[in-house]
Backbone as CSV, one residue per row, in Angstrom:
resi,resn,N_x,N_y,N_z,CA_x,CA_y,CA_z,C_x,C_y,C_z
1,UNK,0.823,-1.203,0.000,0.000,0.000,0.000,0.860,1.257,0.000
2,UNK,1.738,1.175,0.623,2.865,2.591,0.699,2.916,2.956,-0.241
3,UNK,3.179,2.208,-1.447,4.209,2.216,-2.719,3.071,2.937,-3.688
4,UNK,1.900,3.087,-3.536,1.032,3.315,-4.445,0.442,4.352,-3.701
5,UNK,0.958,5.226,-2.548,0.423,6.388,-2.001,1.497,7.755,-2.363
6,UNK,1.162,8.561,-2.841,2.160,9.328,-2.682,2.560,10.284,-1.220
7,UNK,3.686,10.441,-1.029,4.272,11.178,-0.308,4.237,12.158,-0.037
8,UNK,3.754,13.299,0.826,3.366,14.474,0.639,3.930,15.281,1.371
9,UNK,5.029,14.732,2.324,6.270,15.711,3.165,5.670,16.809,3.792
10,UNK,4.649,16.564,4.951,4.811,17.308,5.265,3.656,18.362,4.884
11,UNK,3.142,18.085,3.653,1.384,18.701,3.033,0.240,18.741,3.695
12,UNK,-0.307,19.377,2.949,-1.845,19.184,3.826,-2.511,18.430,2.991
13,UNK,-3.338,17.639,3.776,-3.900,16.430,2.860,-5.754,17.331,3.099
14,UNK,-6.186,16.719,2.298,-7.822,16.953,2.280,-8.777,15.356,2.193
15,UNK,-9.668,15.953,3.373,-10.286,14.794,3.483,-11.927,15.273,3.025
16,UNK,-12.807,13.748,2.637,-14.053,14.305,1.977,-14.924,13.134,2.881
17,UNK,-16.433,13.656,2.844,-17.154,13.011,2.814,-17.823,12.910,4.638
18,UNK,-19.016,12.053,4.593,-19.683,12.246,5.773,-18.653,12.052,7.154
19,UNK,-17.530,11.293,7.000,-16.934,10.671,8.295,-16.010,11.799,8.368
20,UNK,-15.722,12.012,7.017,-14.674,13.461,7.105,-15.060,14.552,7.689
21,UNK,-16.430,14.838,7.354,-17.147,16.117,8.198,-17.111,15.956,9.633
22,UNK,-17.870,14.404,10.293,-17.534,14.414,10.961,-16.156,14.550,12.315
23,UNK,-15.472,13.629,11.446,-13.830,13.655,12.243,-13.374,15.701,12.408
24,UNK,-13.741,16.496,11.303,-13.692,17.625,11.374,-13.901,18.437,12.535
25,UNK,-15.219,18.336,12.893,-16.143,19.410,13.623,-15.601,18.656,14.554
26,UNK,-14.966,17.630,15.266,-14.632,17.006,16.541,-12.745,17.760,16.757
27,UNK,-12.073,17.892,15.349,-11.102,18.108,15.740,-10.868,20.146,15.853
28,UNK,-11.889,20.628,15.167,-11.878,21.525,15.008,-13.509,22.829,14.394
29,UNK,-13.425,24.145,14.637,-14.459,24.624,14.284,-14.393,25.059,13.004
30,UNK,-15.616,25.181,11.917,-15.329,25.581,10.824,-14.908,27.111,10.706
31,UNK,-14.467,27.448,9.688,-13.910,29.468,9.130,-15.097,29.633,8.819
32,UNK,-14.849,30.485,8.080,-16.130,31.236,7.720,-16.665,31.298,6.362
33,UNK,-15.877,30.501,5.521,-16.108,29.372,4.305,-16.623,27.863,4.616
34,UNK,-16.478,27.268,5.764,-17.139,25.861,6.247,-16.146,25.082,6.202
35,UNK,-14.713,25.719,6.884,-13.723,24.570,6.389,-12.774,24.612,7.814
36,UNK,-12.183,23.221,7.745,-11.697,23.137,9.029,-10.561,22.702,8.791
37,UNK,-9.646,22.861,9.361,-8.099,22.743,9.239,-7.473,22.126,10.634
38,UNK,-6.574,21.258,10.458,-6.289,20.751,12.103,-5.108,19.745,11.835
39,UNK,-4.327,19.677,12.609,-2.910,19.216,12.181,-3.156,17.757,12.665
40,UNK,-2.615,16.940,12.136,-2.168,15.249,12.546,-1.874,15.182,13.621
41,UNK,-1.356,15.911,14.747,-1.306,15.667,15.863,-2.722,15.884,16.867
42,UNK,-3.541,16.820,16.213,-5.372,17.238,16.969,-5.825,16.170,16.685
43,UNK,-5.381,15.518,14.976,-6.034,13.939,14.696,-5.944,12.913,15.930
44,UNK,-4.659,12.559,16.237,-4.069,11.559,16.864,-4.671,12.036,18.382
45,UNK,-4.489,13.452,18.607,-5.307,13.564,20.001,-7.100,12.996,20.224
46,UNK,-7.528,13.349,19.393,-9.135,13.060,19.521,-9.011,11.593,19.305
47,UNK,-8.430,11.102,18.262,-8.628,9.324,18.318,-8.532,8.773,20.092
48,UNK,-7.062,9.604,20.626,-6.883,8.786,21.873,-7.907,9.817,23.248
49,UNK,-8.302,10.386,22.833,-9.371,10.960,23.917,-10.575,10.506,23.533
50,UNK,-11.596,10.185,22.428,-12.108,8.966,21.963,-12.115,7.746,22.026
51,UNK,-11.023,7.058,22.045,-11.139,5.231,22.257,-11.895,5.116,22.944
52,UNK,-11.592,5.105,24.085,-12.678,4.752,25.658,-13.219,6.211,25.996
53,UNK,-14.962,5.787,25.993,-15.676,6.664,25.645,-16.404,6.498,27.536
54,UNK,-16.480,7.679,27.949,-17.611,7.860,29.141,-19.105,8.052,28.638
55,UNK,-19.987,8.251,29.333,-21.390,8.253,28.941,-21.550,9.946,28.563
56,UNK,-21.284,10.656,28.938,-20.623,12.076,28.159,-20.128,12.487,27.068
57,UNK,-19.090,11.571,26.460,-18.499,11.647,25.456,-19.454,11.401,24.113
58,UNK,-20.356,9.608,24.819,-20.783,9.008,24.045,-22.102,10.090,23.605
59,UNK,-22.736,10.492,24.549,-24.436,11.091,24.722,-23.672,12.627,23.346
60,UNK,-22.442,13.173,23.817,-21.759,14.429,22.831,-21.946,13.466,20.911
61,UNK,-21.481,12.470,21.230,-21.264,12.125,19.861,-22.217,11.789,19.522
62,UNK,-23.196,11.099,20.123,-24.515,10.560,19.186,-25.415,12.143,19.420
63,UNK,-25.385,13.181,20.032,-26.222,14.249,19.764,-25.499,15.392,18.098
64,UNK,-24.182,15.014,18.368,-23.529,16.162,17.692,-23.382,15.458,16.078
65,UNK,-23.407,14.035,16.029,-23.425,13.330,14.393,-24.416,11.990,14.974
66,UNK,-25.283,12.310,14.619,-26.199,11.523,14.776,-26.107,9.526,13.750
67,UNK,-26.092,10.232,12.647,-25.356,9.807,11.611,-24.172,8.911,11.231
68,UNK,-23.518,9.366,12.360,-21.985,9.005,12.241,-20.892,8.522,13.272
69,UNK,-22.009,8.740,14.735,-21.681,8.455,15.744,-20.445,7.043,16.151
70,UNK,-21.262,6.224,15.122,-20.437,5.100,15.482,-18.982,4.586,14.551
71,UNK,-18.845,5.279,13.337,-17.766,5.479,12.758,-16.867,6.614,12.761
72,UNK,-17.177,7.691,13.808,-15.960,8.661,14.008,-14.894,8.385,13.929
73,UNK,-14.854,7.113,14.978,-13.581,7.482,15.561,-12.520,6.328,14.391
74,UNK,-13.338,5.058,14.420,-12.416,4.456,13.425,-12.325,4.742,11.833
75,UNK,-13.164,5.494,11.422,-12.784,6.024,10.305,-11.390,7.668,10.581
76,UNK,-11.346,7.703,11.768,-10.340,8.496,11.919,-8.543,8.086,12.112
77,UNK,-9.188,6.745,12.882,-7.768,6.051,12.480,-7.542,5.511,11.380
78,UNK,-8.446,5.048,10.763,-8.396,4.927,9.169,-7.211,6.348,8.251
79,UNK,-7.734,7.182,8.477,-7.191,8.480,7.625,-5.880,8.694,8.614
80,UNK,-5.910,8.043,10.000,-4.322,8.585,10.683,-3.761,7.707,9.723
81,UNK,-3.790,5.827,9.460,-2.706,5.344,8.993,-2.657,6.443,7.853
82,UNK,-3.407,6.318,6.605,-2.965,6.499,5.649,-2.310,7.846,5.143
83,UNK,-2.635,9.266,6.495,-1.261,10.318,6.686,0.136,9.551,7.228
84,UNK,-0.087,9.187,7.425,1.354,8.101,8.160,1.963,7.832,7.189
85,UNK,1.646,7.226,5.877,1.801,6.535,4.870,2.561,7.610,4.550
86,UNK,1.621,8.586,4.179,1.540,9.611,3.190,2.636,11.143,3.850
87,UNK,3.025,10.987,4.933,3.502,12.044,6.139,2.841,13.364,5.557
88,UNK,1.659,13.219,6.065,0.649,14.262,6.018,0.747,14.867,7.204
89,UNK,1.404,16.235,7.617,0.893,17.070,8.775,0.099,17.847,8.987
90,UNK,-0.984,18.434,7.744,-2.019,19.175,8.246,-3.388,18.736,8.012
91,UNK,-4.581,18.942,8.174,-5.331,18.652,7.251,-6.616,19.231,7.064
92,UNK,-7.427,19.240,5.889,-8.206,20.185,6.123,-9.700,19.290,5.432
93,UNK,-10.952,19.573,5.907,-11.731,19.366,5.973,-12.908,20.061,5.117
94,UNK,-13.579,19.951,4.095,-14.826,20.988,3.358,-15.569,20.459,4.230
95,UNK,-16.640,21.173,5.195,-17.828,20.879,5.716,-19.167,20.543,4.314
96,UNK,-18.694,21.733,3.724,-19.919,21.881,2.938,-19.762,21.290,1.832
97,UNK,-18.394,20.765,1.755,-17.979,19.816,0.497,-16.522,20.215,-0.115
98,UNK,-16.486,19.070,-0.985,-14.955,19.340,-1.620,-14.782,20.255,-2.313
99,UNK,-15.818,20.596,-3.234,-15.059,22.007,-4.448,-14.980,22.849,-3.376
100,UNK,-15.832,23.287,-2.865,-15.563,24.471,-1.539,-14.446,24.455,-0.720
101,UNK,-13.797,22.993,-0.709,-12.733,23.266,0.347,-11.561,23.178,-0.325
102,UNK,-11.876,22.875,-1.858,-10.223,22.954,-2.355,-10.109,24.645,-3.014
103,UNK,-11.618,25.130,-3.445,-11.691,26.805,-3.766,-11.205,27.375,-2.491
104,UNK,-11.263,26.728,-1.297,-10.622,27.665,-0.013,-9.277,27.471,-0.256
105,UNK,-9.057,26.646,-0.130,-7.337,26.516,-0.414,-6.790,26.792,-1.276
106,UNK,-7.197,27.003,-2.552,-6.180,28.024,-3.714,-6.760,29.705,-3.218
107,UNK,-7.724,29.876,-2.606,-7.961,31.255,-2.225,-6.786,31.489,-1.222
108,UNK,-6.817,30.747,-0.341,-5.879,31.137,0.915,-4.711,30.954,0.248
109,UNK,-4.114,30.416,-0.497,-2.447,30.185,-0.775,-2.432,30.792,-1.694
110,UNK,-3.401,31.631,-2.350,-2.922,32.654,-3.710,-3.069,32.284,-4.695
111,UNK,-3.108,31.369,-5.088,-3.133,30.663,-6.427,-3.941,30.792,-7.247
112,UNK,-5.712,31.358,-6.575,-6.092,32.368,-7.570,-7.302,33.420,-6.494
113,UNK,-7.300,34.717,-6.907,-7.831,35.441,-6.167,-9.529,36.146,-6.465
């Protein structure tokens, strides 16, 4: 699997889709485009403040992703290996979707205005 991921030194990777939104809004709040940004280490924190869940944690996650409650967290270690793979240190999240969150990111880095 390595061999067929590319390498990204250090990039920000972008993640999509319902588990992605979710893992998002847990590691971080959206801007003011709907996009959330949060480094591999906020990842790796919420997985391990997540594993073992209190009745608090759990009652937060099934109110806050109703939806998604029960794949947060391992679809989050899912996306840790494959930054691992990939040595992804940042990452960023479209709430409202992908064209929106990759139009945020050539807005913010300049690339077009």
């Amino acid at each position: 699997l390595s061999h067929s991921l590319p390498v990204l030194d250090g990039k920000c990777g972008f993640i999509v889709g319902g588990s992605a939104r979710a893992i998002g809004l847990l590691c971080g709040k959206p801007d003011e485009l709907g996009i959330v940004r949060f480094s591999y280490d906020r990842l790796c924190e919420i997985i391990e403040e997540y594993s073992f869940i209190d009745r608090e944690k759990a009652d937060y996650l099934i109110s806050a992703m109703p939806d998604r409650y029960q794949l947060v967290i391992p679809a989050a270690s899912a996306y840790r290996a494959v930054f691992d793979l990939m040595n992804v240190k940042d990452i960023t999240v479209a709430i409202g979707g992908i064209k929106e969150g990759y139009m945020s990111h050539l807005i913010s880095n300049g690339t077009i205005k």
